[in-house]
DOTIMAR-921724 format. One record per residue (C-alpha): residue number from 1; residue in three letters; x, y, z. Coordinates in Angstrom, 1 decimal, always signed. Layout:
BEGIN
     i    aa       c1       c2       c3
   NUM   ALA        X        Y        Z
...
END
This chain:
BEGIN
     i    aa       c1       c2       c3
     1   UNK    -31.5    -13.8     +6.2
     2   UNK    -29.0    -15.5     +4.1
     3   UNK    -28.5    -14.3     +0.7
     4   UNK    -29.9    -16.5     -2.1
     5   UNK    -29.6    -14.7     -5.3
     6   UNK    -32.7    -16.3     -7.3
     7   UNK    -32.6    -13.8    -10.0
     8   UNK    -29.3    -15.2    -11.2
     9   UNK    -29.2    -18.6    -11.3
    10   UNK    -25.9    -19.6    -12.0
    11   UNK    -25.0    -18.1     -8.3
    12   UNK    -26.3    -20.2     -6.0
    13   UNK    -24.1    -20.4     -2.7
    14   UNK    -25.7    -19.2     +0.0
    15   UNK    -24.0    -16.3     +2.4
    16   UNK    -24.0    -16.2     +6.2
    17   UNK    -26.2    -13.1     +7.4
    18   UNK    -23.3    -10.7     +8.3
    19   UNK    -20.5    -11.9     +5.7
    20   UNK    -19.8    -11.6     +1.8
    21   UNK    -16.9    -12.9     +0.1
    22   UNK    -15.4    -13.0     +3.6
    23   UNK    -15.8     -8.7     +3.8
    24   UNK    -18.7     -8.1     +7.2
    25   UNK    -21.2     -6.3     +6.3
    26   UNK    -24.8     -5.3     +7.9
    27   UNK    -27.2     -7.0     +8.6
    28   UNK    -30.3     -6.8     +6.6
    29   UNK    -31.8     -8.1     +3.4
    30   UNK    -30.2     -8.2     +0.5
    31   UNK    -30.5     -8.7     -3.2
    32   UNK    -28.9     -8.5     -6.2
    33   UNK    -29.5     -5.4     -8.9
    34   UNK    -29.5     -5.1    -12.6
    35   UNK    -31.5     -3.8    -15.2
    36   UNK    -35.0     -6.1    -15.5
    37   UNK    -34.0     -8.3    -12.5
    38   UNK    -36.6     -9.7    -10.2
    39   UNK    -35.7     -7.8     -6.9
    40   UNK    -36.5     -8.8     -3.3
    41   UNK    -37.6     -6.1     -0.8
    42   UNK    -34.5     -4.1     +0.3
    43   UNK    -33.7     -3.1     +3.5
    44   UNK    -30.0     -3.2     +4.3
    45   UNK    -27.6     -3.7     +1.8
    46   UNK    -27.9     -4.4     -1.8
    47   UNK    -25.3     -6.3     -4.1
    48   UNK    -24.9     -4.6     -7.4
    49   UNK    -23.2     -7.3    -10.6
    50   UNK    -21.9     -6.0    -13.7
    51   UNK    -23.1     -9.6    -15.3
    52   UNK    -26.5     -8.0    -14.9
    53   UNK    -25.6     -4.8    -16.9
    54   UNK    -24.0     -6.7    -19.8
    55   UNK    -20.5     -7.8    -18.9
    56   UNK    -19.1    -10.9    -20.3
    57   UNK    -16.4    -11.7    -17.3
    58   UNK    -14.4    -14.0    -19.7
    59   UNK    -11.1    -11.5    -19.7
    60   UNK    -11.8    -11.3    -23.7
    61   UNK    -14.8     -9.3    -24.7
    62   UNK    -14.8     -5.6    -23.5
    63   UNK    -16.7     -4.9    -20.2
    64   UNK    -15.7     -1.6    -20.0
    65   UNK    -19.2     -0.2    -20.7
    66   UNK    -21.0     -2.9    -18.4
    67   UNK    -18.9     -2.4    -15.2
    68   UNK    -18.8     +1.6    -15.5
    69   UNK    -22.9     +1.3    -15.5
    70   UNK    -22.8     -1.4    -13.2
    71   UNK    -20.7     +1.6    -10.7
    72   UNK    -22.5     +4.0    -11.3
    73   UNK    -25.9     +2.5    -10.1
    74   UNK    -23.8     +1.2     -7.1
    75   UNK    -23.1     +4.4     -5.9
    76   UNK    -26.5     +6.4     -6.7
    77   UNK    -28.0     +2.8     -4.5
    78   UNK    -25.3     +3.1     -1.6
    79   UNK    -24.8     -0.4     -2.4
    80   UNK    -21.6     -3.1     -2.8
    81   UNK    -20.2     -4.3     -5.6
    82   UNK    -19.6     -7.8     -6.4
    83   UNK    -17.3     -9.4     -9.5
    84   UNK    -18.1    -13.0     -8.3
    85   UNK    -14.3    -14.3     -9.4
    86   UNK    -15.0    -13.5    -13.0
    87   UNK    -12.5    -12.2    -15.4
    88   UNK    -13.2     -8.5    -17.1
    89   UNK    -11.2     -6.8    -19.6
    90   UNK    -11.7     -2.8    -19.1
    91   UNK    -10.3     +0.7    -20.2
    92   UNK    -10.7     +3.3    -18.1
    93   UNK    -13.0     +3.0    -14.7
    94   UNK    -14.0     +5.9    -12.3
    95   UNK    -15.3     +4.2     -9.2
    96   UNK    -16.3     +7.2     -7.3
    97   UNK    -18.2    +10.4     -8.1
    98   UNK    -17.9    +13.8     -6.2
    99   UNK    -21.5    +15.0     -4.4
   100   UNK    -22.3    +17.8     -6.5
   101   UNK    -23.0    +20.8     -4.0
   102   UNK    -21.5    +19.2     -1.0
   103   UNK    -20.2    +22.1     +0.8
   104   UNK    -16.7    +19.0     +2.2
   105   UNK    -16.5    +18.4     -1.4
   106   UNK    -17.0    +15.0     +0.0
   107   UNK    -17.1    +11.6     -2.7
   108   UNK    -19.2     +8.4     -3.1
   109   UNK    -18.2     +5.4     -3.6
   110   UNK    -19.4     +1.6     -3.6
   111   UNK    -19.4     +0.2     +0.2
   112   UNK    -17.3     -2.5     -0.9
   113   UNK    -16.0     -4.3     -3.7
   114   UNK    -15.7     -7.9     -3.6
   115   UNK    -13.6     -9.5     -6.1
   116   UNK    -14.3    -13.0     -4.9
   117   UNK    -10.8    -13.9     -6.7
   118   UNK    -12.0    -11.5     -9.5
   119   UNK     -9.1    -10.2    -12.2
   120   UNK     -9.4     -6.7    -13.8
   121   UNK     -7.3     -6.5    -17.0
   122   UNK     -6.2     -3.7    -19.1
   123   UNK     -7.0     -3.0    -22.2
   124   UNK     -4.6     -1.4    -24.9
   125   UNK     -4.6     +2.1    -24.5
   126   UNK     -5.6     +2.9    -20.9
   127   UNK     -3.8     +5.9    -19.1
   128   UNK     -5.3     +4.6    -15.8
   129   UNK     -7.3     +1.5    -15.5
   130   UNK     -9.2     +1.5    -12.0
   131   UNK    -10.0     +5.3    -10.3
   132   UNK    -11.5     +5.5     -7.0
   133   UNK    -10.8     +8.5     -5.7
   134   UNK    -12.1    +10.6     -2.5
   135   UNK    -13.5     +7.5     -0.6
   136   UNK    -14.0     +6.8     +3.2
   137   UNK    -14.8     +3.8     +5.2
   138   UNK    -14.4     +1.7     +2.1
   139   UNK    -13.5     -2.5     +1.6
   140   UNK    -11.9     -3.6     -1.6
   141   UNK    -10.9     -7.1     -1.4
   142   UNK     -9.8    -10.0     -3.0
   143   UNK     -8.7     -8.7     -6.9
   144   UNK     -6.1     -8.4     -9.3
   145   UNK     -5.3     -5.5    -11.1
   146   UNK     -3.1     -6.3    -14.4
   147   UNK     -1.7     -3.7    -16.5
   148   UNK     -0.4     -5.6    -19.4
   149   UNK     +2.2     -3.2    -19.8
   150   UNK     -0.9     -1.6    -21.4
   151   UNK     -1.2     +1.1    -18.6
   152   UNK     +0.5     +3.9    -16.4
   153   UNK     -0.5     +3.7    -13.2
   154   UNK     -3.2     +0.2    -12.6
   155   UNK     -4.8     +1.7     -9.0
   156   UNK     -5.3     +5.6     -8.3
   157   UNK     -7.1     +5.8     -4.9
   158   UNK     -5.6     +9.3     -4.3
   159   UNK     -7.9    +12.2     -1.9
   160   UNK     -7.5    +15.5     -4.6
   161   UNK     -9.8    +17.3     -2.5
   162   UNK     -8.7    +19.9     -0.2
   163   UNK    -11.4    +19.8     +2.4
   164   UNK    -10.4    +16.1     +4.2
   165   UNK     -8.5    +13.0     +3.6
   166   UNK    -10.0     +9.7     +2.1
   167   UNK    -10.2     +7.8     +5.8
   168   UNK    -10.5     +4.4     +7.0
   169   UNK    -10.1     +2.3     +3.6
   170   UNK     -9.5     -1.2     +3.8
   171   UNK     -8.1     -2.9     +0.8
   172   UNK     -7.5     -6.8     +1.5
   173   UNK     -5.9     -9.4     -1.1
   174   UNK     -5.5     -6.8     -3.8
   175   UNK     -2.7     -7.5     -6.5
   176   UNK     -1.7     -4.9     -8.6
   177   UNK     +0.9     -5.1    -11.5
   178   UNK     +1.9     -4.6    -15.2
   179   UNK     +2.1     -0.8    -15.0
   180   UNK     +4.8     +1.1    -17.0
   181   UNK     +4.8     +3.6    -14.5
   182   UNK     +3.9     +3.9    -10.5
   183   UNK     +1.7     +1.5     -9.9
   184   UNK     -0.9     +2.1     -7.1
   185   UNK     -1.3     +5.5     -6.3
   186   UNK     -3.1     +6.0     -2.5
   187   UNK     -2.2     +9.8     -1.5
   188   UNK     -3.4    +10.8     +1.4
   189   UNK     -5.6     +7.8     +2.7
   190   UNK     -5.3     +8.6     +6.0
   191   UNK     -5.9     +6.0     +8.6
   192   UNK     -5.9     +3.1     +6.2
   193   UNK     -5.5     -0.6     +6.3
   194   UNK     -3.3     -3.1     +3.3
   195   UNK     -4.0     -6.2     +4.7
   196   UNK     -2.0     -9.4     +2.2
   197   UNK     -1.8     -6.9     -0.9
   198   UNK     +0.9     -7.9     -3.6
   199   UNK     +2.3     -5.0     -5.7
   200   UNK     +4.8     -5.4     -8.5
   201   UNK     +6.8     -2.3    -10.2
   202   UNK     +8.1     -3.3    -13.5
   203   UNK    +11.5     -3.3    -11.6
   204   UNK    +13.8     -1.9     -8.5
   205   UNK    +13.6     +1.5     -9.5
   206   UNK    +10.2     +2.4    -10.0
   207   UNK     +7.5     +3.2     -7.3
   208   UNK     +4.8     +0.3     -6.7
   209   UNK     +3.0     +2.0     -4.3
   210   UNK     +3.1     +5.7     -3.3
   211   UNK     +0.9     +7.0     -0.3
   212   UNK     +1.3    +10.1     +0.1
   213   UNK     -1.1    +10.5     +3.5
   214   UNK     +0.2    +14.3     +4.4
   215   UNK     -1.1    +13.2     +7.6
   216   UNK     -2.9    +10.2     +9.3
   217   UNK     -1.7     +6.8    +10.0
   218   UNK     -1.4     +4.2     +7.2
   219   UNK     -0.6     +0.2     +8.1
   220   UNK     +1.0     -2.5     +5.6
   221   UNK     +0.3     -5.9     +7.3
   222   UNK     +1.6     -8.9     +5.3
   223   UNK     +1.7     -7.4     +2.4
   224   UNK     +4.8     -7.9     -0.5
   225   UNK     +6.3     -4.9     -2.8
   226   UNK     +9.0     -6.8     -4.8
   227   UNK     +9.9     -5.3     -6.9
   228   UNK     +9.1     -1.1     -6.3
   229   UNK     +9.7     +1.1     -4.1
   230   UNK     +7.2     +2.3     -1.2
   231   UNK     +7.2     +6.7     -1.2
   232   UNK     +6.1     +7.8     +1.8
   233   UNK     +5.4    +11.5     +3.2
   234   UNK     +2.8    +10.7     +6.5
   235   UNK     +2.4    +10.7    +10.5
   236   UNK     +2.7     +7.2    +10.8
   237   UNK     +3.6     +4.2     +8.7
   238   UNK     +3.7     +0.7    +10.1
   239   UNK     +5.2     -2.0     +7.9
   240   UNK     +4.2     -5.1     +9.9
   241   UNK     +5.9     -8.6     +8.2
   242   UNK     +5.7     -9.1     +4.6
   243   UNK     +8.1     -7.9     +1.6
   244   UNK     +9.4     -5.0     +0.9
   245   UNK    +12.1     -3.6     -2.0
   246   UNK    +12.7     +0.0     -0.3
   247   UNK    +11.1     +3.2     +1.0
   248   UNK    +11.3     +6.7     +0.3
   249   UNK    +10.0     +9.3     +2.7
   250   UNK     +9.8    +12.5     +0.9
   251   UNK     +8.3    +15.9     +2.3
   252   UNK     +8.0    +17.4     +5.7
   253   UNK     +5.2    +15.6     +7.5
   254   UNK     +6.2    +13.6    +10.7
   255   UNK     +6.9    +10.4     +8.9
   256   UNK     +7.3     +8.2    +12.5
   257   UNK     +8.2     +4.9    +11.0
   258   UNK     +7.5     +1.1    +12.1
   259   UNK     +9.0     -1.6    +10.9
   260   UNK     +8.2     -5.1    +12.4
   261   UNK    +10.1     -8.0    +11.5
   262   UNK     +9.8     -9.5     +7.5
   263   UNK    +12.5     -9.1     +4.7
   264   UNK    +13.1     -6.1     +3.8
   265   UNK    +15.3     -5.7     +0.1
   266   UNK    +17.5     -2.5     -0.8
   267   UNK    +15.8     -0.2     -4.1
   268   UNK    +17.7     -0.2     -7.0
   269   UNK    +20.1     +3.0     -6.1
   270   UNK    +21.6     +1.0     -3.6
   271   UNK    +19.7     +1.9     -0.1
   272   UNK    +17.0     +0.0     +2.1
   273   UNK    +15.6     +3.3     +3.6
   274   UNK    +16.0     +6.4     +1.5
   275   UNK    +15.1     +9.7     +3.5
   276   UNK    +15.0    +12.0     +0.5
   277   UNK    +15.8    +15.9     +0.2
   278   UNK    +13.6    +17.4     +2.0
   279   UNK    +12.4    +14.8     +3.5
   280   UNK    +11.9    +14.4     +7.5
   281   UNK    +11.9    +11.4     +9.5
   282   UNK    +11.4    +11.8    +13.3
   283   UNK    +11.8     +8.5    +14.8
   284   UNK    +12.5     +5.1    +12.3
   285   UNK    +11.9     +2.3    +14.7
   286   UNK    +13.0     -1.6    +12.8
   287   UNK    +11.7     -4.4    +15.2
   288   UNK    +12.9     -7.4    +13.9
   289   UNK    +13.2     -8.9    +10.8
   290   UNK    +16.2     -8.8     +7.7
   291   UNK    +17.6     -6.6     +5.6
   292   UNK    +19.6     -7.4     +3.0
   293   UNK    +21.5     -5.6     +0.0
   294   UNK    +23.0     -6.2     -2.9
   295   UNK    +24.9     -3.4     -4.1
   296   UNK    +28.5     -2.6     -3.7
   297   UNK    +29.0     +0.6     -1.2
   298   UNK    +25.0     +0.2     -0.3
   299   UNK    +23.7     +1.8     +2.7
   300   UNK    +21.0     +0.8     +4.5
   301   UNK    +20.2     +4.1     +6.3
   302   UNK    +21.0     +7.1     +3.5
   303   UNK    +19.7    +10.0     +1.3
   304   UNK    +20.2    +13.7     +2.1
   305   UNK    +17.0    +13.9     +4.2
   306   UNK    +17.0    +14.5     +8.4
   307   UNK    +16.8    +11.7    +10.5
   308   UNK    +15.7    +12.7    +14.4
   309   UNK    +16.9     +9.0    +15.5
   310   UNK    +16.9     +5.4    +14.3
   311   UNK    +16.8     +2.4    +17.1
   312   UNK    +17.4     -1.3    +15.4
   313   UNK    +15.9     -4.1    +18.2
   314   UNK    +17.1     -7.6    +16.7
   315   UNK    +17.4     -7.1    +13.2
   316   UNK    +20.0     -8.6    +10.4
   317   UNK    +22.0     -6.7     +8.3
   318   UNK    +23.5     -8.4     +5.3
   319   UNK    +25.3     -8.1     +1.8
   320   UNK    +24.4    -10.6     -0.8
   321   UNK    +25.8    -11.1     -4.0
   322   UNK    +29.4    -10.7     -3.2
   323   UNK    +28.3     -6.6     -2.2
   324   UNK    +31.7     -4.9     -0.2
   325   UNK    +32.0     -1.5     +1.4
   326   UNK    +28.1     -1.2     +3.0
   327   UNK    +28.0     +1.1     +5.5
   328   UNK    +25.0     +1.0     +8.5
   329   UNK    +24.3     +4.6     +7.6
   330   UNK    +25.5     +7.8     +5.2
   331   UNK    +26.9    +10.8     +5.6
   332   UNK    +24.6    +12.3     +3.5
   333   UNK    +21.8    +12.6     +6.5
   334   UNK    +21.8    +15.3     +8.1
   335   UNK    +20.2    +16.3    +11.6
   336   UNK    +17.7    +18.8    +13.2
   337   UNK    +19.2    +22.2    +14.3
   338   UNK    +20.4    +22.4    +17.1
   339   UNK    +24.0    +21.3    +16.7
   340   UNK    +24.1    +17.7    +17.8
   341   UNK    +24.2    +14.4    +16.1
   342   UNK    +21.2    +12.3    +15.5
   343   UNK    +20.9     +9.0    +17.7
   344   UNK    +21.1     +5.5    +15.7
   345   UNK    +21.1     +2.3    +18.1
   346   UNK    +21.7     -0.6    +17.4
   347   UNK    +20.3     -3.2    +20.4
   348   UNK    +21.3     -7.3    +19.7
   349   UNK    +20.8     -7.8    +16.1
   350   UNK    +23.5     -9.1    +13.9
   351   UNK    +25.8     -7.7    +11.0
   352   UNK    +28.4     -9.2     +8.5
   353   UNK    +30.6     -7.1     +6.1
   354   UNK    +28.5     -3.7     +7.2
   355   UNK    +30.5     -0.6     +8.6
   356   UNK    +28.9     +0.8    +11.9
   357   UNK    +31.2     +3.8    +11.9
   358   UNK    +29.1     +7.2    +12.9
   359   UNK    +28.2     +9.4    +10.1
   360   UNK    +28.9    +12.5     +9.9
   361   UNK    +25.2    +13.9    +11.0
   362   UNK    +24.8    +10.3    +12.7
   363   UNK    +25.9     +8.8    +15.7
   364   UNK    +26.1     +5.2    +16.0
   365   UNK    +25.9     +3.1    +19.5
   366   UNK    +25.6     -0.7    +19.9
   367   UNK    +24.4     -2.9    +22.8
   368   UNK    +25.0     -6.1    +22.7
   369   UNK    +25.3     -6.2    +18.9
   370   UNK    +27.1     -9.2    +17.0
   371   UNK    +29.4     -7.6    +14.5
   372   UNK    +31.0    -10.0    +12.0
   373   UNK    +30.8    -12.9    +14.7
   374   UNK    +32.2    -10.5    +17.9
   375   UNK    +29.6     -9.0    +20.5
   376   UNK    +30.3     -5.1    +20.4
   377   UNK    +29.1     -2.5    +22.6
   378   UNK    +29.5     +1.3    +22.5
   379   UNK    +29.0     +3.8    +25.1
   380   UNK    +27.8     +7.8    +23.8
   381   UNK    +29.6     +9.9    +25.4
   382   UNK    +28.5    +13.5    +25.8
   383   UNK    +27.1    +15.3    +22.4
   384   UNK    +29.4    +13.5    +20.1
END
């Protein structure tokens, strides 16, 4: 059951049964689609290429038609998608479609989206160039979204609906830049994988990816936001290796954070980890890894958010660029009622030039911490 496209000829490499463009899929037959195209018998999965409805894929002519039609016979054939590492310049593109009468006000989308090394570009003009809103148990892999400057935001995967969460998307490989404004919008994609993205905000203050989950558990494995800053409202956020340039936790949800190990830059206002007002944070766990900062009286703790408690296993706080005055954490933090400081621990580790002095909603304790070139440990006492 290997695929072997005869219809087009100029794709001739032949797919494993059960992989495509390195994304599993199911077993089955499967064929490629277009208008007048010889078809095989379908019984599993079929590949839908916007080559077949008219696009060009040299990053030049306009595909914007093409790939829209190509999409929208994707989704009415519960089929994938497949760019096949060709270049297309688009406008706008909505990649899902809500199910008219569906009383969960549920979306379709493509099953996947292979890029194969594909690059989407922007045209001049577009507001938004690649929508896919509303999907579930969907692969996007292996593309690059540019902006040109020629666009807003470049991704919108946002849920709008209020009836359930997008759930269970994995987006592999994708690059998104050249936006003038956030870049990749993914609200409330609840229990979602971004394995080896690369997003890149046209500079330290601006937000390069925002996901919003209100809810649900969202991973970032190896993946590298320099610059932009990550907003966050969710349950639960793991930030496994990779790059970062800040995060932002805004809004009440429980927003339990993981950090493990990789290098990890302050935003442009001076601070690693922002809790914003309003924000909540109940546990912010950093296993690992470096932070560093460049600012002059940074923080890498701060905003006027609450904080329930911070542990720090092994991790390296530094200045760069000549910074001076950093402090571990701000006083701007406050703490849950209840009258008592918020924990921050510091266990091993290592920090140079940074002030560990307790904040005044924050209580700072070491353990076997090197502080500028001394091992330091603190006891709490009590509820100081």
């Amino acid at each position: 059951n290997n695929l072997v496209p005869t219809n087009r000829p100029n794709i001739t490499r032949p797919v494993p049964d059960g992989t495509y463009g390195g994304v599993s899929v199911a077993s089955g037959v499967w064929s490629l689609d277009g208008p007048g195209a010889a078809l095989a018998s379908n019984t599993g999965n079929k590949i839908y290429d916007p080559i077949n409805y008219g696009a060009v894929g040299n990053g030049v002519a306009d595909d914007t038609v093409a790939m829209q039609a190509a999409i929208d016979a994707c989704i009415t054939g519960n089929g994938s998608l497949y760019l096949r590492g060709r270049s297309y310049l688009l406008g706008a593109i909505t990649a899902s479609t809500a199910v008219v009468g569906n009383p969960t006000a549920s979306w379709r989308s493509p099953k996947a989206i292979v890029g194969d090394n594909a690059t989407i570009l922007a045209k001049a003009g577009t507001t938004t160039l690649w929508t896919m809103q509303g999907t579930s148990n969907m692969v996007m892999s292996d593309i690059r979204f540019i902006g040109q400057n020629n666009c807003v935001t470049v991704l919108d995967t946002n849920w709008t609906q209020s009836a359930a969460p997008a759930q269970c998307n994995h987006y592999r490989k994708i690059e998104a830049r050249g936006a003038t404004g956030i870049v990749w919008k993914a609200a409330s994609n609840n229990d979602s994988n971004f394995d080896s993205c690369v997003v890149v905000a046209k500079d330290w203050d601006t937000v390069s990816l925002q996901i919003l989950a209100n809810g649900g558990h969202v991973r970032l494995n190896s993946c590298e936001f320099l610059p932009g800053i990550i907003e966050t409202n969710c349950q639960s956020l793991i930030i496994h290796d990779g790059v970062t340039s800040g995060l932002r936790v805004t809004n009440g949800d429980d927003n339990d954070i993981l950090y493990v190990s990789g290098y990890h830059y302050a935003m442009g206002n001076g601070m690693n980890v922002e809790i914003a007002t309003g924000g909540v944070c109940k546990n912010l766990q950093v296993l690992g890894g470096r932070f560093e900062n460049k600012s002059t009286n940074g923080v890498y703790f701060g905003g006027g958010g609450s904080i329930n408690a911070i542990l720090c296993d092994a991790v390296h706080f530094l200045p760069t660029s000549g910074a001076t005055g950093q402090k571990l954490v701000a006083d701007t933090l406050t703490s849950p009622a209840g009258g008592y400081k918020s924990p921050l621990k510091l266990r091993g580790g290592f920090l140079t030039d940074v002030s560990t002095a307790s904040a005044t909603n924050v209580f700072v304790s070491l353990e076997d911490v090197n502080v500028d070139g001394s091992p330091k440990s603190t006891i709490r006492v009590g509820g100081a």
